[in-house]
N, C-alpha and C positions, 0 to 999 in steps of 0.2 A: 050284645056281644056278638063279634062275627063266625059264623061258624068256622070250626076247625078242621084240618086236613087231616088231621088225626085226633084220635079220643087223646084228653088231655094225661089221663091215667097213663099213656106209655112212657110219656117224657118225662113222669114222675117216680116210676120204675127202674128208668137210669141213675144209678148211683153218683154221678156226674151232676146233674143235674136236678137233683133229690132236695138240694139246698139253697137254688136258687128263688128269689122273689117271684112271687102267683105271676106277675104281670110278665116276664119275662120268660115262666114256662110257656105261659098263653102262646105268644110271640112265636117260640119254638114248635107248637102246634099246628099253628095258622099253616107254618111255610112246610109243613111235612107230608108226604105223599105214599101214601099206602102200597104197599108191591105183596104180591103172591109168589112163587117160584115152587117149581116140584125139586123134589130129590133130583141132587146129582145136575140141576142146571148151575149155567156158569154167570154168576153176577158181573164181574169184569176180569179183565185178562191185564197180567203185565203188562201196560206201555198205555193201557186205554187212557183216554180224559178219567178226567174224576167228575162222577156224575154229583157225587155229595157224600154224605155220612149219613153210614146205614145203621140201623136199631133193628137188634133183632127182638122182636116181639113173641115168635113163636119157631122153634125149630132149631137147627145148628149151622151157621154156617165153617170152615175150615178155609183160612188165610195159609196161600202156601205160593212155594217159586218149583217151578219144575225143570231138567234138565236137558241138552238136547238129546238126552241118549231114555228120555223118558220117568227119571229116578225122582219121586217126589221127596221136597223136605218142610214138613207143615210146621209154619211159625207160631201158630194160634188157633182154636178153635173156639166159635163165641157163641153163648148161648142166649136164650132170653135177660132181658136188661140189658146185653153189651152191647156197647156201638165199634165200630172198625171202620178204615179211611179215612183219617180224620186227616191224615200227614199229607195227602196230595191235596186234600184240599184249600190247605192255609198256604202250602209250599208254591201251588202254580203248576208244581211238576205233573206228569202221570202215574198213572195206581203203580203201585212199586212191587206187587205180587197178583198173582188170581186167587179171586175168590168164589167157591164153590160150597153150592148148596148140600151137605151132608144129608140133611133128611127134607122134607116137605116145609117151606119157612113164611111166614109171615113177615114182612119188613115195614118199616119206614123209615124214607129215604129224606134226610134234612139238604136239599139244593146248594151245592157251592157259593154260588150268588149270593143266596138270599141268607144262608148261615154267614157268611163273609161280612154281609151290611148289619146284624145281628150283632156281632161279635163286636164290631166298631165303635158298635150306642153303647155296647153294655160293657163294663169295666169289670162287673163281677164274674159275666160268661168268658169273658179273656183271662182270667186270672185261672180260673176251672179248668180249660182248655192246657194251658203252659201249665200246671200242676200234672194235667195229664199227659201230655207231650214226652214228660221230664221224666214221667213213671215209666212210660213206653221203651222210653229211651236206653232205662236202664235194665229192663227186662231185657231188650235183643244185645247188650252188652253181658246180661248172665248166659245168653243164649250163644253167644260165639265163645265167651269162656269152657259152658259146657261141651262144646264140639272140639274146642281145639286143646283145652288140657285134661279130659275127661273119657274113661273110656267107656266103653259101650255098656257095661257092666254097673258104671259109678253110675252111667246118664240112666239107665233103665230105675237104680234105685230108689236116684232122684227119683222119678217120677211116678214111679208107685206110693213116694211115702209124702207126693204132693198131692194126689187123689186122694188118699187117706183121709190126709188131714182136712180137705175140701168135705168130703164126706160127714168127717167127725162136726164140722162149721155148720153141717145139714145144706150144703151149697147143694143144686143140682149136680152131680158125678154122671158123665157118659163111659159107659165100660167100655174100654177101650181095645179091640182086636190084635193080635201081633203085628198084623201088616199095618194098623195105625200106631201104633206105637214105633216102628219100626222108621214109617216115613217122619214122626213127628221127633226121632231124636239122630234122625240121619244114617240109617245104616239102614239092613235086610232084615225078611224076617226070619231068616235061622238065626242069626243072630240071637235075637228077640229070644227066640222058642229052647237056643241051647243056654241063656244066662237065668232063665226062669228056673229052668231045668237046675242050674247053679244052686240057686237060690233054695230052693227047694230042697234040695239035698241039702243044703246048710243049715235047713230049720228056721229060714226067715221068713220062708211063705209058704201057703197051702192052696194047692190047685184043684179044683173041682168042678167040672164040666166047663171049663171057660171061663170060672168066677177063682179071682185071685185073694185071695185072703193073707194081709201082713202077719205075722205074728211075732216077730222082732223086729221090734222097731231100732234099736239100738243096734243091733247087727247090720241091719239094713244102712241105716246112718252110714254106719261106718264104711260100707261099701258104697256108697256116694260120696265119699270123702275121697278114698283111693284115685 
């Protein structure tokens, strides 16, 4: 067997790919190429080529557009098992956001090219890919609903009571800072710090040194409804 570009165990770790035939995770191994990155460096920038589709193996990275006046707004943050960039690189276009290393990462990076000639042979990895596309798709569709009929208050609750629930799944949960919270639902972090505040006084959560705790959930609901 020819040696691999990556340990085969990562590509097995992707939920994507979790169900594909041995011979075709192989495949997916052979063309993958190992990256390092420290915190806080920049993998690609709005407008770059698309080098390929990254796996994060180890660490966080955060998918975000930034504005000319400096205001970030984070579409995604992806942890071990996730991959990101998949859309430049089936589309032709360039990376449609920057992406930036959160903490210290391990990656592997699947080559546009050679994922492209990949995807061609196999009928099964093209069916995986458009199931994924299709899911993406409709996530940044819940994500412009959240910003444009949603208000700062509904979007924060959201989002505490989808940590939660990640939590309760035993998913990895990254606690999340006001000023990350802030860029990741589009607004400041007073914002942030005076709806917690809200919140709090309403009996739906409990605040203790920077750790948030829900304690209605139904309350909460409700105010992601609003």
């Amino acid at each position: 067997m020819a040696r691999m570009a990556v340990d085969i165990q990562v590509i097995r770790r992707v939920p994507l790919f979790a169900g594909l035939a041995p011979e075709v995770q192989v495949a997916l191994a052979g063309i993958g190429v190992p990256l390092r990155r420290p915190a806080g460096a920049t993998l690609f920038l709005e407008g770059d080529p698309a080098a390929g589709l990254y796996i994060v193996v180890e660490g966080r990275v955060k998918i975000m557009r930034t504005s000319a006046a400096g205001r970030e707004q984070v579409l995604h943050v992806f942890g071990p098992g996730q991959h990101f960039n998949h859309v430049p690189v089936f589309d032709g276009g360039p990376c449609a956001a920057d992406a930036v290393a959160q903490t210290e990462v391990t990656l592997a990076l699947l080559p546009s090219d050679a994922l492209r000639e990949l995807v061609a042979r196999s009928g099964s990895l093209a069916m995986m890919f458009l199931t994924e596309l299709s899911g993406r798709l409709r996530q940044m569709v819940n994500l412009v609903d959240n910003l444009a009929l949603h208000s700062v208050q509904g979007r924060l609750a959201g989002l505490l009571l989808a940590q939660a629930d990640a939590a309760e799944r035993g998913e990895p949960v990254h606690a999340l800072s006001q000023a990350e919270m802030a860029a990741r639902l589009g607004t400041v972090r007073e914002m942030i710090g005076r709806s917690l505040k809200t919140f709090e006084s309403l009996g739906l959560v409990e605040i203790n040194r920077g750790s948030i705790v829900v304690v209605d959930r139904e309350g909460l609901a409700q105010q992601a409804e609003m």
